[in-house]
N, C-alpha and C positions, 0 to 999 in steps of 0.2 A: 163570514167573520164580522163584517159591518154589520149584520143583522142582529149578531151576541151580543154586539158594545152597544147597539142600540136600544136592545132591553137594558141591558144594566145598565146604560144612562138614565132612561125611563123610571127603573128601581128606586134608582137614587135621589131623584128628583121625586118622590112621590116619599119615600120614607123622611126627605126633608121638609118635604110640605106636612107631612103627619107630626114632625118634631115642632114647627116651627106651631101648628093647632096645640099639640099639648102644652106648650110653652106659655101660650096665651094664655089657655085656659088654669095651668098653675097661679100665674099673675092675677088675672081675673078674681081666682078664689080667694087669692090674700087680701086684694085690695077690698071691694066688695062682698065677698061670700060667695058661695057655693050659689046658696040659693036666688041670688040677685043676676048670678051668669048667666046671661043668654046665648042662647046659639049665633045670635047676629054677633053679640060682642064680641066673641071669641073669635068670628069669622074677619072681624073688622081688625081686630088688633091681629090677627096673624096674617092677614093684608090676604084671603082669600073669598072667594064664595059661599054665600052658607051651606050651599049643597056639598060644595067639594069639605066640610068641613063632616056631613051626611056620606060620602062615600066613605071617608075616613073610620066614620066611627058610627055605628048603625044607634046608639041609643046613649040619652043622657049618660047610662050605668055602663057603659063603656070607655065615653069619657070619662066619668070619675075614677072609674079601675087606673087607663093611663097616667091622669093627672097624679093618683095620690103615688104609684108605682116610680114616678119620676121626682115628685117630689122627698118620698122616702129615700131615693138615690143621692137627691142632691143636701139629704139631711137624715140620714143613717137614725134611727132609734140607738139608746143606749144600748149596747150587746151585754145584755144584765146576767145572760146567763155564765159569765165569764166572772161576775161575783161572788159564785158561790166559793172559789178560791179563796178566800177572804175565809177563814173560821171566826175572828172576832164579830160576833153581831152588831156592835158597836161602829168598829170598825167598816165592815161592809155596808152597813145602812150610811157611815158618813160618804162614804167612796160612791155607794151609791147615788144619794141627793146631789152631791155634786156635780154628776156627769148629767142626771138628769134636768138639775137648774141650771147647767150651760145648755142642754139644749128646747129649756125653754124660752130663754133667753136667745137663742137663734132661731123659733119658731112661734113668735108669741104671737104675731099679726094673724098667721093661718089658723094656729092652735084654738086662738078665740073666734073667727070667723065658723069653722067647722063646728065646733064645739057648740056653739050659736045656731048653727043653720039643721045638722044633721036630725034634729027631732024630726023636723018637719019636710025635711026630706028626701023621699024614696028612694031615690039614686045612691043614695050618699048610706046606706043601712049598710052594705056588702062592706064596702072599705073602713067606716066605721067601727062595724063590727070588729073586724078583725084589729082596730089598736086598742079597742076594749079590750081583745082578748089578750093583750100582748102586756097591758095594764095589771090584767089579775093572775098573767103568770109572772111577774115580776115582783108581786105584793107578794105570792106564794113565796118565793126565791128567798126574801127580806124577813117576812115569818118565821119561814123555818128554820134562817138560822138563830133566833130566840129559841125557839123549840126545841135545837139541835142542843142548844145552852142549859135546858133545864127550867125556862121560863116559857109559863103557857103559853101557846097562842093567844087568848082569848085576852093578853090583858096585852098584847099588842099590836093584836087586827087593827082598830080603829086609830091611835095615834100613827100608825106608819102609812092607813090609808089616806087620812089627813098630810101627812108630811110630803106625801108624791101625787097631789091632788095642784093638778096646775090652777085651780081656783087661790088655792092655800099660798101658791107660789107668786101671784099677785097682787095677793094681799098684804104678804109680808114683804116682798121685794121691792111694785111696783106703787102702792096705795103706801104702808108704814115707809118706805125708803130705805129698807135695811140690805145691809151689799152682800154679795151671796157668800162669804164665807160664814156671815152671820146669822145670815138663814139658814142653813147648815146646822149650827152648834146649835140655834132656838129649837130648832125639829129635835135634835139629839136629845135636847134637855127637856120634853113635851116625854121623849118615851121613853127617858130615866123616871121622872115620876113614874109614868104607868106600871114599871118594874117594880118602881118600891114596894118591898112587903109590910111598909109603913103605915 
């Protein structure tokens, strides 16, 4: 019996040391970058050895997998596919910029560091990858309900890709100063024009 509780003392003690390296290294990313993190840093701020930070996690792309897997926990992506409820195009694309300029606004420090770092890379492609892909299935989602409406795609790919382009959300939000219900309505009225058959 003391032998049981003394693996799962061990267990626990080890999965807390692995929480305590990815914690670091979420920090690390934000403040810094991805690519400026080192193995020491992370080992230092989680108050461990760099090896034991090496047992933990056999390769940079490992650690990235955990970091982004915990930081998407601790900041959920929009769940866009729950817009397509929304029939008004209009509608849904404003419900939509919404939820996503609140949660650029609670991810802007990491958003731009990643966004910055990930070209160059190689660790950071796999995770990456996959919010690109989460990107153009949500642009798809925004589309088609234009499409669904009667109004081609093609005359509002490009204004919606701009409107949820966290570049565009910077500019207008962070750089011009405009507060985000009015970032909002400026996207809305970017791809009213595009509709016009004016």
């Amino acid at each position: 019996m003391a032998r049981k509780y003394e693996l799962k003392s061990r267990a626990a003690r080890q999965e807390a040391t692995r929480q305590r390296i990815v914690e670091a290294a979420v920090e690390l990313h934000g403040e810094v970058g991805p690519a400026r993190t080192s193995i020491s840093a992370i080992a230092e701020r989680a108050g461990v050895e760099r090896l034991t930070v090496y047992r933990h996690f056999a390769t940079e792309g490992e650690i990235f997998q955990a970091c982004s897997a915990r930081f998407n926990e601790l900041h959920p992506f929009p769940h866009f596919v729950e817009w397509e409820a929304i029939s008004d195009p209009f509608a849904r694309l404003a419900h939509g910029l919404s939820e996503l300029y609140h949660y650029y606004a609670d991810t802007e420090r990491m958003l731009r560091a990643v966004i910055r770092d990930a070209p160059t890379t190689p660790a950071m492609r796999e995770p990456f990858a996959r919010f690109e892909q989460r990107f153009r299935a949500m642009i798809e989602l925004l589309v088609a309900g234009f499409a669904t409406s009667g109004i081609a795609a093609e005359r509002v790919q490009l204004p919606i890709r701009l409107a949820v382009d966290f570049r565009t959300w910077q500019i207008v939000v962070r750089e011009q100063g405009i507060d985000h219900h009015e970032a909002v309505a400026y996207q809305l009225l970017m791809v009213r024009c595009a509709t016009d058959p004016a």
